[in-house]
C-alpha positions in Angstrom: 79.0 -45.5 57.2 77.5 -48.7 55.5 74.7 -48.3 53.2 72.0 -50.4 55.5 72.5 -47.6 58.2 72.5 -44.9 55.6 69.6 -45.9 54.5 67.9 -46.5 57.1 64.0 -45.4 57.7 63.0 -46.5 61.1 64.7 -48.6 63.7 62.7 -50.8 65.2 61.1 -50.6 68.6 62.8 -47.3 68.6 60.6 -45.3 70.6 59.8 -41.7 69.9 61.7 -39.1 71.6 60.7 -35.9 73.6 60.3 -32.9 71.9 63.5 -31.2 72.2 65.6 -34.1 71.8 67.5 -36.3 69.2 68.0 -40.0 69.2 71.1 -41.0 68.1 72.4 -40.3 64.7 71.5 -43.5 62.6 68.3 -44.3 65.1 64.9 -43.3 63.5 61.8 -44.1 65.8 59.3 -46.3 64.5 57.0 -43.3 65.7 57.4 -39.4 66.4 55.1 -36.4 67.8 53.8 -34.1 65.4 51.1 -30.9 65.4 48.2 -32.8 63.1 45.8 -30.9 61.5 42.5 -33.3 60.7 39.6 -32.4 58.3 37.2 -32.9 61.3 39.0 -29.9 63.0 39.5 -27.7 59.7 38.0 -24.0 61.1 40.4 -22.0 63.4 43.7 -22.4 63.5 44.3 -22.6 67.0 42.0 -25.8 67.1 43.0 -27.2 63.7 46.3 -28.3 64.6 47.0 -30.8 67.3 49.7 -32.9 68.9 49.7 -36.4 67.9 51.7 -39.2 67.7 52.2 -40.9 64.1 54.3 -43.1 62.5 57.8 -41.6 61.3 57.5 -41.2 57.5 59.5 -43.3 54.9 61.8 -42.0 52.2 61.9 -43.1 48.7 65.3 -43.3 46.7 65.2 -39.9 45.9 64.6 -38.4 49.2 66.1 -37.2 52.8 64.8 -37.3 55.8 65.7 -34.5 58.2 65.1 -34.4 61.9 63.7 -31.1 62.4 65.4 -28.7 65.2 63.2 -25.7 63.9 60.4 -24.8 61.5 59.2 -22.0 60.3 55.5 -20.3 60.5 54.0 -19.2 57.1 50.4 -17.9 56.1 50.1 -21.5 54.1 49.4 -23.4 56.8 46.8 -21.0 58.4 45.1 -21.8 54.7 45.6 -25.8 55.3 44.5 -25.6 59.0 41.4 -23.6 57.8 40.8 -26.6 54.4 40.3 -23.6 52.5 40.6 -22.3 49.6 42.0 -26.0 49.6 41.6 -29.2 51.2 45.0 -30.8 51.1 43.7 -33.9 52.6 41.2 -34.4 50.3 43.6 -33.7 47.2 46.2 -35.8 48.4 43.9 -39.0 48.9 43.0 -38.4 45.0 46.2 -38.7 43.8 46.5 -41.9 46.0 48.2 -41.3 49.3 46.2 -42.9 52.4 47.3 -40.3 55.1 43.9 -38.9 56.5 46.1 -36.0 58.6 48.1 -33.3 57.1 51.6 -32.3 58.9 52.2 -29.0 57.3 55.2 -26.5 57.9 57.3 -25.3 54.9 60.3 -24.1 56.5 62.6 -26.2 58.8 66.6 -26.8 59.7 67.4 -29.6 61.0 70.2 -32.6 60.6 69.9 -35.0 58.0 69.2 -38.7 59.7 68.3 -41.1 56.3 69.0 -40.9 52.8 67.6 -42.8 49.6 70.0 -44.9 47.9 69.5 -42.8 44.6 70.9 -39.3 46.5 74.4 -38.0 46.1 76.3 -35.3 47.4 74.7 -35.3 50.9 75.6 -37.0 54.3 74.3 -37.9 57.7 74.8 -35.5 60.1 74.9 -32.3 57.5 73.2 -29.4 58.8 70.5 -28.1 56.6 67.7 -26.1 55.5 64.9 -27.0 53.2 63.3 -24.9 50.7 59.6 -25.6 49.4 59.8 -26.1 46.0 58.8 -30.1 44.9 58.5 -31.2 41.5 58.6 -34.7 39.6 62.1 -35.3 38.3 60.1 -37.6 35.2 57.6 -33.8 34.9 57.4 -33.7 31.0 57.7 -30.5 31.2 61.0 -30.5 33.6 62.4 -32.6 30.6 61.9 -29.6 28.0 64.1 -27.6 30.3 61.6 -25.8 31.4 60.9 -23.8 35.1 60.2 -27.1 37.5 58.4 -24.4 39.5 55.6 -24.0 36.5 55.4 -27.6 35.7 52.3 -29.4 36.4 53.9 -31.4 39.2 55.3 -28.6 41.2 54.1 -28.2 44.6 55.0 -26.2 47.5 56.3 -28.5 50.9 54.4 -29.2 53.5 52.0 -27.5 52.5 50.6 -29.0 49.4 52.6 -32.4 50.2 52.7 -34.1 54.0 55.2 -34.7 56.5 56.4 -31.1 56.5 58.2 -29.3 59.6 55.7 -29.7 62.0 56.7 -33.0 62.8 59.7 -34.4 64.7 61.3 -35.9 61.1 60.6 -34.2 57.9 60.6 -35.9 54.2 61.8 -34.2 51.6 63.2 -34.5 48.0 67.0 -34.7 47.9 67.3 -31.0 45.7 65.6 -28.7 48.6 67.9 -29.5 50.7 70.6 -26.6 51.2 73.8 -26.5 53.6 72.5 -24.2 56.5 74.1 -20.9 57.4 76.7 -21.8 60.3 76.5 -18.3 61.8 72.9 -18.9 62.5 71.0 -20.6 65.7 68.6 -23.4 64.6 65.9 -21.3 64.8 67.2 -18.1 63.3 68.0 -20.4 60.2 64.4 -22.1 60.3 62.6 -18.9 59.8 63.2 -17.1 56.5 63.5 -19.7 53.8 59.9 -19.9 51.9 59.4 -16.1 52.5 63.3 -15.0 51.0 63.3 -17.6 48.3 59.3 -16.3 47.6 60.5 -12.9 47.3 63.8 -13.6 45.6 61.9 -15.1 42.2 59.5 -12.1 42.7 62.0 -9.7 42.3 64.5 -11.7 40.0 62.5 -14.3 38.4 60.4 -12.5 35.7 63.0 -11.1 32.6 61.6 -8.1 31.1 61.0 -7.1 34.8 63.8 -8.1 37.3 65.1 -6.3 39.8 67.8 -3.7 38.7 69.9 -1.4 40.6 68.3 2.3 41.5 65.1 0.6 41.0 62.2 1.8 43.0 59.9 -0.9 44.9 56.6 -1.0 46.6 56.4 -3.4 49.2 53.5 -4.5 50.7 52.7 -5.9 54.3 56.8 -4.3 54.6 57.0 -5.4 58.5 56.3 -8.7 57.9 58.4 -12.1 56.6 58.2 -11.9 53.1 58.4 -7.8 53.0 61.7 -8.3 55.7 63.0 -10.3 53.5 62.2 -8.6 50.1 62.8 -5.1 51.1 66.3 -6.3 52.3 66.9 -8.4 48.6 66.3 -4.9 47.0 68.6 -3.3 49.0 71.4 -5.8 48.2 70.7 -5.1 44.5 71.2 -1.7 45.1 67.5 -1.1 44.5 65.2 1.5 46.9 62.6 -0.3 48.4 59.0 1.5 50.2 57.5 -0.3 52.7 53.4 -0.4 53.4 52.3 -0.9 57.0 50.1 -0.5 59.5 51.3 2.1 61.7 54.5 3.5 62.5 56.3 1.5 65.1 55.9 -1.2 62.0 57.0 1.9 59.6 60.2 2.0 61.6 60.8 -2.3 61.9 60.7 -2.0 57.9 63.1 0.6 57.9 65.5 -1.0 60.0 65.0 -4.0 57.5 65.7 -2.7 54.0 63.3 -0.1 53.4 63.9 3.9 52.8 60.6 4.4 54.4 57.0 3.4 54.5 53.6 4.7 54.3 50.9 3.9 56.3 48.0 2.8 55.1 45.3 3.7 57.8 45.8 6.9 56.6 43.6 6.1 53.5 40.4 4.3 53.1 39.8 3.7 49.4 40.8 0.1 49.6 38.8 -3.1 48.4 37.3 -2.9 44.8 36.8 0.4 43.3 33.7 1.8 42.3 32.6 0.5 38.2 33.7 3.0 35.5 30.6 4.7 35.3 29.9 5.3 38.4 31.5 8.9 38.3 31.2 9.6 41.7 32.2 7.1 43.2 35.5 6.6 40.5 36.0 10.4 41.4 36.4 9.7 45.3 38.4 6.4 44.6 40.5 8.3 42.4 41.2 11.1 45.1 42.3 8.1 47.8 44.6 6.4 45.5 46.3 10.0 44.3 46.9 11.1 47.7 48.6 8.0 48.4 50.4 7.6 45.3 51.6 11.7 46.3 53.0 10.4 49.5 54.5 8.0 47.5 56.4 10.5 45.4 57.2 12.1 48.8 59.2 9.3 49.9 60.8 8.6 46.7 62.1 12.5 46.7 60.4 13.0 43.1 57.7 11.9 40.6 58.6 8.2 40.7 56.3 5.6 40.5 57.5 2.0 41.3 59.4 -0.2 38.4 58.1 -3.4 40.9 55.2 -3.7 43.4 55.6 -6.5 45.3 52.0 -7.7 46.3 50.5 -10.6 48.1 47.5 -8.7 50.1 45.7 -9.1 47.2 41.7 -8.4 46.3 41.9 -4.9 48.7 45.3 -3.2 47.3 45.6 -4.9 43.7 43.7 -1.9 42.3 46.2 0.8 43.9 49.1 -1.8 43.0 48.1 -1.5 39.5 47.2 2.5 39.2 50.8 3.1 40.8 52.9 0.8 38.5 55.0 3.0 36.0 54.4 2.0 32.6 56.0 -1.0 31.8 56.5 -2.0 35.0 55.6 -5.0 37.1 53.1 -5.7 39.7 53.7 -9.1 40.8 51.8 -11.2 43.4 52.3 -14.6 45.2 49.2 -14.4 47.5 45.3 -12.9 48.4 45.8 -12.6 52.5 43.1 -9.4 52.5 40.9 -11.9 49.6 41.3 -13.7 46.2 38.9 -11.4 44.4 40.5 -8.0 42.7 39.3 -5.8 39.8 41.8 -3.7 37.7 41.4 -0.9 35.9 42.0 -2.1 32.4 42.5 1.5 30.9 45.8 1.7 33.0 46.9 -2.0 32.5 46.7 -1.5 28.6 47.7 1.8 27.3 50.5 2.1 30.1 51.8 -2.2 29.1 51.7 -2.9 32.4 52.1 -6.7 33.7 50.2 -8.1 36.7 52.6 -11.1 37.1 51.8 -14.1 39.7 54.5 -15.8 41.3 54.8 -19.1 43.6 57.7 -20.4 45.0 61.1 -21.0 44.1 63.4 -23.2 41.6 66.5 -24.5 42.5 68.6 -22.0 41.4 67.1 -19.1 42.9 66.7 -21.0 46.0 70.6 -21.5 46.4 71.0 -17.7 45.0 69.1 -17.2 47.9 70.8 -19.3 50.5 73.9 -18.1 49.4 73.3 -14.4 50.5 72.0 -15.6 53.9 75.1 -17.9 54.4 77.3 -14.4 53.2 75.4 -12.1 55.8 73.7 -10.2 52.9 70.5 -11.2 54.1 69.1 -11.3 57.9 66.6 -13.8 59.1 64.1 -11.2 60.6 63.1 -13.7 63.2 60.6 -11.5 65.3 60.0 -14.5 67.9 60.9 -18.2 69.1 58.2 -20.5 70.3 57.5 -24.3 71.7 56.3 -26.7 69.7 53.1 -26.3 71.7 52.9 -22.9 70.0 52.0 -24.1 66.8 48.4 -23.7 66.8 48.5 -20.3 68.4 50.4 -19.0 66.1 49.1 -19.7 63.2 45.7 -18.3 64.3 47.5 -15.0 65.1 48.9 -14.6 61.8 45.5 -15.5 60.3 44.2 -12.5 62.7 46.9 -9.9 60.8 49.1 -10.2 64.4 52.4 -11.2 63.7 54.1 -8.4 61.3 57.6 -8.1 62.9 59.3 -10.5 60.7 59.0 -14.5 60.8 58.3 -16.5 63.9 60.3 -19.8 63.9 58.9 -23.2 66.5 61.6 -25.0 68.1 61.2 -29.0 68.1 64.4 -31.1 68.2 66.5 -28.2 69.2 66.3 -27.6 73.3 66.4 -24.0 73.8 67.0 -21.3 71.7 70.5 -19.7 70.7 72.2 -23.5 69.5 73.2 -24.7 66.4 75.8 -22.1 65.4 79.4 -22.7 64.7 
């Protein structure tokens, strides 16, 4: 393959293709269809995001771009469709980029269709995933050897950067990309990335607190992606993992996806921020709600066991049972505020007992390939719960911002044509 092809960005007067098909490997369209989410439509997800056609992006020497068979659905992009807590736009024209649309979407597989002359070790026509961490190779702080997921650069794809997998060609930086499962459909391999490689520096990311075997784990939102995917990483390590849900038909889904069981948490009401210290009443009832469930708990666990990890990301309304049920010593850490960014903890509890609240985001190269690797082994299942159109997208997203879709991840096919290809 010569390098002009290899290198190649757009073809001209290469029209774009349907959704659902490829052009030919080498060909990139001047232009390709994409679900756009516009400030003037930030609100409601299901109006946010819109099909459009735009101009294919270009790569720069560093980069890959990837035509896109299948993407992933993550909370993230219910947060960029709504422009809060941030406007992406708005942040990305600061720094100096003139796109006034954002094309969000942090998981995809796809085939890779351009590379930048500076990339090794990756040729047209691999089969991929992507993960979401993005960084500046020149980050000061990358050059002192230190986390690239921590350094001021560090962003999270498509959803903090454009030209995600929402679009018929994705750009991304030559280290996310990873070989793809071969045992898995294009959409089965689309769906788990952010959430598994999330969860996987969660539980192995933090020394003084990583994951060990016979440890005991809380896992909240267990039905869902991220607690599919983390309840089954605690598993592999030979960890015991219980599960928080809803109700019990999502009790059982967790169960049949790591977890040693699950309590629900409709059976309690103190959630939200407790009552202030002094207010003995109030701290008495509080203090009842989190004991009973913290008794069920123990239940579970088959003795008085409290949880070496909690794995959180609801946030402002469970952070204060999160940290009352940590054993001393132990970790609660947290990569999102779904139920709200506002939390109070107990500071008696956090002290005397050295407990760490820890936040995480994202993933580094090295736990992102960790991760890969146990998906590409069959340690780790997908969890895909449902496939989609493209014409999905916006639908979607407003369900998961309604608390609707908790049976694993829901993946969106675009270049693939119907569901079930791509193995082998």
């Amino acid at each position: 393959m010569n390098d002009d092809v290899r290198r190649s960005v757009a073809t001209p007067g290469a029209e774009p293709v349907p959704i659902g098909e490829l052009p030919p490997l080498g060909t990139v369209p001047e232009r390709m269809h994409a679900q756009v989410v516009r400030q003037d439509r930030y609100g409601d997800p299901a109006s946010a995001f819109r099909p459009e056609v735009v101009d294919t992006p270009r790569i720069g020497p560093d980069e890959v771009l990837i035509a896109v068979q299948a993407a992933g659905i993550n909370y993230n992009n219910v947060w960029a469709a709504r422009g809060y807590p941030v406007d992406q736009v708005a942040v990305r024209q600061k720094r100096g980029e003139t796109e006034d649309f954002h094309i969000g979407g942090s998981d995809a597989s796809g085939i890779v269709y351009a590379i930048g002359e500076q990339v090794t070790g990756i040729e047209l026509g691999q089969h991929v995933v992507v993960h979401p961490g993005v960084w500046d190779a020149d980050d000061p702080w990358i050059a002192r050897g230190k986390d690239p997921m921590i350094a001021p650069s560090a962003k999270i794809w498509g959803y903090d950067t454009n030209y995600g997998a929402f679009g018929q060609f994705a750009r991304v930086q030559a280290h996310q990309v990873m070989p793809k499962a071969e045992h898995l459909s294009w959409e089965e391999a689309a769906a788990p990335t952010l959430v598994g490689t999330t969860a996987y520096r969660m539980l192995h990311g933090w020394a003084g607190n990583t994951l060990n075997s016979d440890d005991l784990v809380l896992v909240w939102g267990g039905s869902g992606g991220l607690g599919t995917q983390a309840a089954q990483l605690v598993r592999a390590a030979g960890a015991r993992a219980i599960a928080v849900v809803s109700d019990d038909e999502r009790g059982e889904f967790a169960m049949r996806h790591g977890a040693i069981g699950y309590l629900n948490r409709r059976d309690y009401d103190h959630w939200g921020v407790p009552p202030l210290v002094d207010d003995k009443a109030g701290q008495k009832a509080w203090t009842a709600g989190v004991r009973a469930f913290g008794k069920r708990f123990w239940e579970i666990a088959g003795g008085r066991e409290e949880p070496a990890i909690v794995f959180e990301h609801p946030g402002g309304a469970t952070i204060p049972t999160s940290i009352f049920l940590c054993q001393p010593g132990g970790m609660v850490v947290i990569c999102a505020g779904t139920t709200g960014f506002d939390a109070m903890v107990d500071l008696r509890y956090h002290w005397t007992r050295q407990k760490r609240l820890q936040g995480s985001h994202g993933t580094n190269d090295e736990q992102a390939y960790a991760y890969n690797d146990l998906v590409r082994d069959r340690v780790i299942d997908p969890v895909l719960g449902r496939t989609i159109p493209f014409t999905g997208i916006p639908d979607a997203h407003a369900a998961m911002g309604r608390g609707e879709d908790v049976f694993g991840n829901v993946a969106v096919l675009i270049g693939a044509a119907e569901p079930g290809t791509g193995r082998g």
